[in-house]
C-alpha positions in Angstrom: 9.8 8.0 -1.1 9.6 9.1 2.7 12.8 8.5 4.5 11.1 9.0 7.9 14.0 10.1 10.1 16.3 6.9 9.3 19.9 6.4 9.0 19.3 3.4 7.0 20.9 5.1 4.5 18.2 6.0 2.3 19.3 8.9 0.8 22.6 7.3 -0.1 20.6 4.4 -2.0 18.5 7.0 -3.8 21.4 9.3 -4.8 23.0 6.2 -6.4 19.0 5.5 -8.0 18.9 5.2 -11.4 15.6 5.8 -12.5 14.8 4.8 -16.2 11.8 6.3 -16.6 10.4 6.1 -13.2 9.0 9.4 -11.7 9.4 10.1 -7.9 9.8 12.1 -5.4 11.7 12.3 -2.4 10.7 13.8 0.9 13.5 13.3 4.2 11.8 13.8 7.3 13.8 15.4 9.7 12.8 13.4 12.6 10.7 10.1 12.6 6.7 10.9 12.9 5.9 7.7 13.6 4.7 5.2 11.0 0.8 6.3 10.5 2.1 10.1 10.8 4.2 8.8 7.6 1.6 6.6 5.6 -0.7 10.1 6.0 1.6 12.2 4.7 2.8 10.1 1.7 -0.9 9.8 0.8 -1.8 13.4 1.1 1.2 14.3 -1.0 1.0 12.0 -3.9 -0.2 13.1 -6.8 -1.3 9.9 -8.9 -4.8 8.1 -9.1 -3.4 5.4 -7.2 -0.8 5.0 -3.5 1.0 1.8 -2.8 2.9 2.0 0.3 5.8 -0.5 0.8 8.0 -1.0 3.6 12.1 -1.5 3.5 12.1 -5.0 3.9 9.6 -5.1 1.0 10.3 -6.2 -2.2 8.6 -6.6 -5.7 8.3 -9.6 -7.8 9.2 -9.7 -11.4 6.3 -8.7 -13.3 4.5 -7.3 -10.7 4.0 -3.7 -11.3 2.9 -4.4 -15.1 0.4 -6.7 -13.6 -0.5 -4.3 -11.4 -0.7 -1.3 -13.9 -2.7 -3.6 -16.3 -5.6 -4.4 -13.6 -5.8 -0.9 -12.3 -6.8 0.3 -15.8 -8.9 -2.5 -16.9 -10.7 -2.3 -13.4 -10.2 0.8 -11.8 -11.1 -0.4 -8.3 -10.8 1.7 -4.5 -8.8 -0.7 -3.3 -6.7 -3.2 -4.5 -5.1 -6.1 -2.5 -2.4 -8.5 -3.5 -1.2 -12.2 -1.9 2.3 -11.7 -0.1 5.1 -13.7 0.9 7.1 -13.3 4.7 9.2 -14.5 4.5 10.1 -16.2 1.3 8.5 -18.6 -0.1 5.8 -18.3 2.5 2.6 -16.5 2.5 1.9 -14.3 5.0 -1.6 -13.2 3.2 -3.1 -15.5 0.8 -6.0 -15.5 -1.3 -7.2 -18.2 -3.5 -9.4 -17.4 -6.4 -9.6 -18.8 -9.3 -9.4 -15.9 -11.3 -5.9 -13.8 -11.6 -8.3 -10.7 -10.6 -11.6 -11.0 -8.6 -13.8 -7.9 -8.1 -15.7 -7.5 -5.6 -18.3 -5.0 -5.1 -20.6 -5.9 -2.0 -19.9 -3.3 1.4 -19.6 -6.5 4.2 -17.0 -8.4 2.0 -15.1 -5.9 1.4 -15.0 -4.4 4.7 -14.1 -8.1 6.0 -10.9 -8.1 3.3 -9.6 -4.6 4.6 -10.0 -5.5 8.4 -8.6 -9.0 7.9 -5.4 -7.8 5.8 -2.8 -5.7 7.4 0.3 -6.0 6.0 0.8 -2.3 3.9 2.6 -3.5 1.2 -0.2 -5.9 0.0 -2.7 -2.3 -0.2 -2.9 0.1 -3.0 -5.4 2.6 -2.4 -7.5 4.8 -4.9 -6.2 8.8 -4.1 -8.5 10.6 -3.1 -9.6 13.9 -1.3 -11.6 13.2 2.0 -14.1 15.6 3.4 -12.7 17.1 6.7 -15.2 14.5 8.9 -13.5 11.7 7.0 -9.9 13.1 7.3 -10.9 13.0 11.6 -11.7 9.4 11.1 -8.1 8.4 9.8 -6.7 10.8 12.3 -8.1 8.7 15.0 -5.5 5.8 13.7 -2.7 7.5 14.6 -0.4 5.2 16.7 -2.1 2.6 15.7 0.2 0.9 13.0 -3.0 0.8 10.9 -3.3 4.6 9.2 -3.3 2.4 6.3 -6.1 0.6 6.7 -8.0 3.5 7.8 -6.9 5.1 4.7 -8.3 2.5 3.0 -12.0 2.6 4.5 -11.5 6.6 4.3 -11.4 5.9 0.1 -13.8 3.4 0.3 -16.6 6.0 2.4 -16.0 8.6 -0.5 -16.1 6.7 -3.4 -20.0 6.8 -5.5 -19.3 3.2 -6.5 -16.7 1.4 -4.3 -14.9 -1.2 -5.5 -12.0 -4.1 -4.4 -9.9 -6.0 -6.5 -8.5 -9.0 -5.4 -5.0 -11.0 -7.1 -4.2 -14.7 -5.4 -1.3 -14.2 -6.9 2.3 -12.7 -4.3 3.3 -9.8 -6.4 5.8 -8.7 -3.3 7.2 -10.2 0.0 9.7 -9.6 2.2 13.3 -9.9 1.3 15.8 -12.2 2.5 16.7 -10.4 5.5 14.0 -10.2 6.7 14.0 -12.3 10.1 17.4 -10.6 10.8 15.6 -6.9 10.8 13.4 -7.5 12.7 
């Protein structure tokens, strides 16, 4: 958790966090860096196969994250994208397969998926380390609101055998609040 120079009162919420068996770590920036700044940072730092970034307003859906967990292991893909509602009840990204996972493994597709879906919270991105000429490309991002995304093509350039995996299904939107954040 990055609490990137807010007085949202993040580190009251996480003091008063109780856990139960969750692992994380806590890093309070000291002034805001700016949103891709952040995403880079959180990336760089974490230390599990997989990042999913999520946003305050962001929310999970019952369910999700064993979903999420179960088709990471059974598929182990580069990226992985998820339907998601903004606000409520109302997708903001939406895909309709069939299937409750579709894999997809051609280079244009997948390239279309990642430039066509924006919103961070529907991304979780393989971890990986980038050679220093793919770290520049993600650097170029910065400001852009779309580190993410870069981060996402950066994984997908180093990987032997990329891969996306696509759910239909919203596994987070945006909570109720949402139209009176923003």
């Amino acid at each position: 958790v990055s609490n990137n120079g807010s007085t949202d009162g993040t580190a009251i919420a996480l003091e008063t966090f109780e856990p139960n068996g969750v692992q994380f770590r806590y890093v309070n920036q000291s002034e805001n860096i700016g949103f891709d700044c952040n995403v880079i940072y959180l990336y760089s730092e974490a230390r599990g196969k997989y990042v999913w970034f999520s946003s305050d307003d962001d929310i999970f859906y019952e369910g999700a994250i064993a979903k999420i967990i179960s088709t990471l292991t059974q598929h182990s893909p580069t990226i992985f994208l998820t339907s998601f509602m903004q606000p409520p009840g109302t997708y903001l990204i939406r895909f309709e397969y069939q299937e409750f996972c579709t894999v997809i493994k051609d280079p244009k597709i997948i390239a279309d998926f990642v430039l066509s879906t924006v919103k961070i919270t529907a991304y979780i991105v393989k971890k990986i380390t980038p050679d220093p000429q793919l770290t520049e490309i993600t650097n170029r991002f910065i400001g852009s609101e779309y580190g993410h995304v870069a981060l996402a093509f950066t994984a997908l350039l180093a990987d032997n055998d990329p891969q996306l995996c696509v759910i239909s299904e919203a596994l987070t939107g945006s909570d109720n609040e949402y139209n009176y954040l923003r």
